[in-house]
C-alpha positions as YAML, in Angstrom:
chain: A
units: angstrom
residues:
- id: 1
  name: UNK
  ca: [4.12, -8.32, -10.87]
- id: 2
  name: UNK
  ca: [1.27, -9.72, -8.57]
- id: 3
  name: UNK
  ca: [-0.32, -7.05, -5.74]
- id: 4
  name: UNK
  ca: [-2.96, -7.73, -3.25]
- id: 5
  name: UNK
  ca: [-4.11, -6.03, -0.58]
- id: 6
  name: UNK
  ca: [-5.05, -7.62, 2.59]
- id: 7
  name: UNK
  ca: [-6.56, -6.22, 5.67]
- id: 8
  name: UNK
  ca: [-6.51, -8.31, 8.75]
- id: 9
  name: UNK
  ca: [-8.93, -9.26, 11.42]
- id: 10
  name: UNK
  ca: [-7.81, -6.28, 13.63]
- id: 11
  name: UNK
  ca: [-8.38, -4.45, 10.48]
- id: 12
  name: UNK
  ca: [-4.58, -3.74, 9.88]
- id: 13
  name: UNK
  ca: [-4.29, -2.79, 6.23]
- id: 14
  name: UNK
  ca: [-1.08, -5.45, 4.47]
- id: 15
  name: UNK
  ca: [0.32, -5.31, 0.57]
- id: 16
  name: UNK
  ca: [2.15, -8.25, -0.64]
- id: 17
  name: UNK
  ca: [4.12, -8.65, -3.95]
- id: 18
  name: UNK
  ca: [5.12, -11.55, -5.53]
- id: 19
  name: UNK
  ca: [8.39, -9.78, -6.71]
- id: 20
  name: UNK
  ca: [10.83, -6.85, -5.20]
- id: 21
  name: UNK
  ca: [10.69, -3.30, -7.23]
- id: 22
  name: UNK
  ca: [13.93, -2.13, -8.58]
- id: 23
  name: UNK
  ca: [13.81, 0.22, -5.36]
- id: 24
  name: UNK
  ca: [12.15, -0.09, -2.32]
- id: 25
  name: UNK
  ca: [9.12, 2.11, -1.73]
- id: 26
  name: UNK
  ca: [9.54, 4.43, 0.98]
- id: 27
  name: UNK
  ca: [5.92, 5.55, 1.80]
- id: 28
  name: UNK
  ca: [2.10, 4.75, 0.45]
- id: 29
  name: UNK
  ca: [-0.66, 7.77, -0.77]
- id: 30
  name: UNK
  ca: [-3.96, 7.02, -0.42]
- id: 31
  name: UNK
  ca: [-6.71, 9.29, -3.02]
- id: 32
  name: UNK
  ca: [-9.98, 8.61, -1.53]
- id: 33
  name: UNK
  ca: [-11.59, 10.72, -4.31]
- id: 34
  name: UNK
  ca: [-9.57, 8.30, -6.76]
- id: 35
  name: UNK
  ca: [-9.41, 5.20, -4.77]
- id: 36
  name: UNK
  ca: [-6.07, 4.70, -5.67]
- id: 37
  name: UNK
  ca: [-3.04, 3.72, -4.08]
- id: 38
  name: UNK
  ca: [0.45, 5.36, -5.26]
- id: 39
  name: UNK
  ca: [3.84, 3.84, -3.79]
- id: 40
  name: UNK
  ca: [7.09, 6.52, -2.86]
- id: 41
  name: UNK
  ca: [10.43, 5.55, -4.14]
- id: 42
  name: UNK
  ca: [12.22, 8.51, -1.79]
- id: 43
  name: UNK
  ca: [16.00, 7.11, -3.59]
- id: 44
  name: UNK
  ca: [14.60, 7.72, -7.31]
- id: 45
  name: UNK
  ca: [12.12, 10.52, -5.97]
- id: 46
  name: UNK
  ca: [9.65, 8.28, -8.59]
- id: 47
  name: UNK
  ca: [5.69, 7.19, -7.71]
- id: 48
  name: UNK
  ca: [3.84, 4.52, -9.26]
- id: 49
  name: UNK
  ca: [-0.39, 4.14, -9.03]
- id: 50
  name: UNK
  ca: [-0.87, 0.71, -8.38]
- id: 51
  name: UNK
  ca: [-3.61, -0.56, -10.73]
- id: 52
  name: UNK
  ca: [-5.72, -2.54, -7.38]
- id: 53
  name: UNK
  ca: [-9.16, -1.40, -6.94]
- id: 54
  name: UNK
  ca: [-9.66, 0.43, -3.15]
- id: 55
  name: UNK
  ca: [-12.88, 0.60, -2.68]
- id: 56
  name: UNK
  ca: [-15.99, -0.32, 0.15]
- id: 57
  name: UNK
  ca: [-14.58, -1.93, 3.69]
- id: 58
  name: UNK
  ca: [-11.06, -1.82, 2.42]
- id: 59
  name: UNK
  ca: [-11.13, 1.91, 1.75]
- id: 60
  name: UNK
  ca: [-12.92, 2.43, 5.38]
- id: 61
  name: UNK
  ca: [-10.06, 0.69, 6.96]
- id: 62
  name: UNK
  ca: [-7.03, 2.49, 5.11]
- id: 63
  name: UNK
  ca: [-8.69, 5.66, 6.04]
- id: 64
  name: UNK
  ca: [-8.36, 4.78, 9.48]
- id: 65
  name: UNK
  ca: [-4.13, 3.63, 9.40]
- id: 66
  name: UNK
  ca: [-0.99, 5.25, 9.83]
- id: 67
  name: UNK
  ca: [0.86, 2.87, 7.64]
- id: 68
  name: UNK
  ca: [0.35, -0.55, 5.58]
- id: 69
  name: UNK
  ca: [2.75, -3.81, 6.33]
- id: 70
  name: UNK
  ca: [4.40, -4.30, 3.09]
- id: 71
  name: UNK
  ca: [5.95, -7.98, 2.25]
- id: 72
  name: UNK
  ca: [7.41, -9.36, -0.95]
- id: 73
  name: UNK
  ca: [7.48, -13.10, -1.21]
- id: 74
  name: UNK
  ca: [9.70, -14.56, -4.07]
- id: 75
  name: UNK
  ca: [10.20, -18.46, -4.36]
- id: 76
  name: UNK
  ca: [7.67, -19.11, -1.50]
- id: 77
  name: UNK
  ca: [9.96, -16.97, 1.04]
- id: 78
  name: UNK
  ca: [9.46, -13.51, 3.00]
- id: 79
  name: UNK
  ca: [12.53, -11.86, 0.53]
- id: 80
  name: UNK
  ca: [11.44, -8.23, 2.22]
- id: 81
  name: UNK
  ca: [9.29, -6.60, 4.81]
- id: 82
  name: UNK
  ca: [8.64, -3.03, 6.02]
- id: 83
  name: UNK
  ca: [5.81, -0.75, 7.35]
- id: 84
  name: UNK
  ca: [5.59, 2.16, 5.06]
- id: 85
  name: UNK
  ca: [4.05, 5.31, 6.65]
- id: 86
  name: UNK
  ca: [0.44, 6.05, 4.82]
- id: 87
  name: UNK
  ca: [-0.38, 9.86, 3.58]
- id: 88
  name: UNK
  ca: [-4.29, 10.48, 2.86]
- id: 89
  name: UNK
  ca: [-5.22, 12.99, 0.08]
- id: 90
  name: UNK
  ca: [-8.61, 14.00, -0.84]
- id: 91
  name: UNK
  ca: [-10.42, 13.33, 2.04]
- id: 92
  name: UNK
  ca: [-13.52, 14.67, 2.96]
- id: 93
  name: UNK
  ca: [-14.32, 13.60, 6.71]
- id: 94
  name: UNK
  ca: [-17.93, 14.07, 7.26]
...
């Protein structure tokens, strides 16, 4: 499975897979002392650590959201789409 994150030019944070999970995720957690992302599968109560680096402007603008757009495109089509609410951990505001 292909995941990129994309932030736009309002600086609105976006994920896109090229394939649906088994279940949809239900919420995003941002480590800003890990700079990882984890997804929330609230029907199989599972998470998964996304292995895509966070770091630099990216990390700036995810500390400043509420949610990320998510979209899966399979076979050149929008299959799915949601906004999935954003929880920070380890952050240290200055």
């Amino acid at each position: 499975m292909q995941i990129d994150l994309l932030v736009s030019a309002k600086g609105e944070i976006g994920m896109v897979a090229d394939k649906a999970f088994e279940t949809d995720p239900s919420g995003v957690i941002y480590d800003a002392l890990e700079q990882s992302i984890s997804l929330e599968f609230s029907e199989t109560f599972d998470s998964m650590t996304l292995n895509v680096p966070v770091s630099g402007e990216f990390a700036e603008h995810i500390l400043h959201s509420d949610f990320i757009h998510y979209g899966v495109f399979e076979n050149g089509r929008v299959s799915k789409a949601a906004q999935l609410p954003l929880m920070l951990v380890n952050v240290v505001w200055d």
